[in-house]
N, C-alpha and C positions, 0 to 999 in steps of 0.2 A: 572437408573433402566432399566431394561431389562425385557422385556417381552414375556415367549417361550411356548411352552405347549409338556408336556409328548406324548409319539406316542398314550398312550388313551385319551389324551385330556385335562387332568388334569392341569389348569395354572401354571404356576410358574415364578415367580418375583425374580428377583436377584439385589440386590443392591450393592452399593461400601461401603465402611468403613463411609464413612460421612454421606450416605442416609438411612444406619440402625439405624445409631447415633443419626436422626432424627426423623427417624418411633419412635426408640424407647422412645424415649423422647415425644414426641406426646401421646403414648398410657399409660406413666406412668402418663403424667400431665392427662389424659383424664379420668384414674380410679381410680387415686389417690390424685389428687389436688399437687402436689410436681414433683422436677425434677427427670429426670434418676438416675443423680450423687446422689442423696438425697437419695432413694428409696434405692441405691445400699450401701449408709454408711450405714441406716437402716436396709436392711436386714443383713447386714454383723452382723451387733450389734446384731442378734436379737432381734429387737426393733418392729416389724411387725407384727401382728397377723395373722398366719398360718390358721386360720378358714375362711379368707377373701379368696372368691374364684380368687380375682383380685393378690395375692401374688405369689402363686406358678404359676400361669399365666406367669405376668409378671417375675418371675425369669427364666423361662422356656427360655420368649425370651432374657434376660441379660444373659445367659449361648449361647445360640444361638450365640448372639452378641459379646464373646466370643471368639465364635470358640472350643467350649467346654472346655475353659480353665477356671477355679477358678475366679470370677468375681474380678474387683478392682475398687475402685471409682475413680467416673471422675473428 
């Protein structure tokens, strides 16, 4: 991970493909008790309750994770 800041200041962290893989795995078990890969069958299924403010959160950063392409499980 790298760490640089915008010319106002603003942080920014940049990771490699395995260190997002992490974070994001961390932040799913963190708000959801289940893995990345699990969260991402699930939402694929629509299995998720869209009223959970932790869903579209966390799909926010698996589209991130991405690279803005169509999520797939892991």
């Amino acid at each position: 991970m790298t760490h640089t800041e915008t010319p106002a200041g603003t942080p920014v962290l940049e990771f490699d493909g395995d260190e997002y893989a992490r974070f994001l795995d961390d932040e799913v078990r963190a708000r959801m008790g289940i893995s990345a890969g699990e969260f991402t069958e699930q939402y694929l299924a629509g299995a998720l309750d869209d009223g959970d403010p932790d869903v579209p959160l966390l799909a926010g950063l698996l589209w991130i994770g991405q690279n803005g392409h169509r999520a797939a499980a892991a």
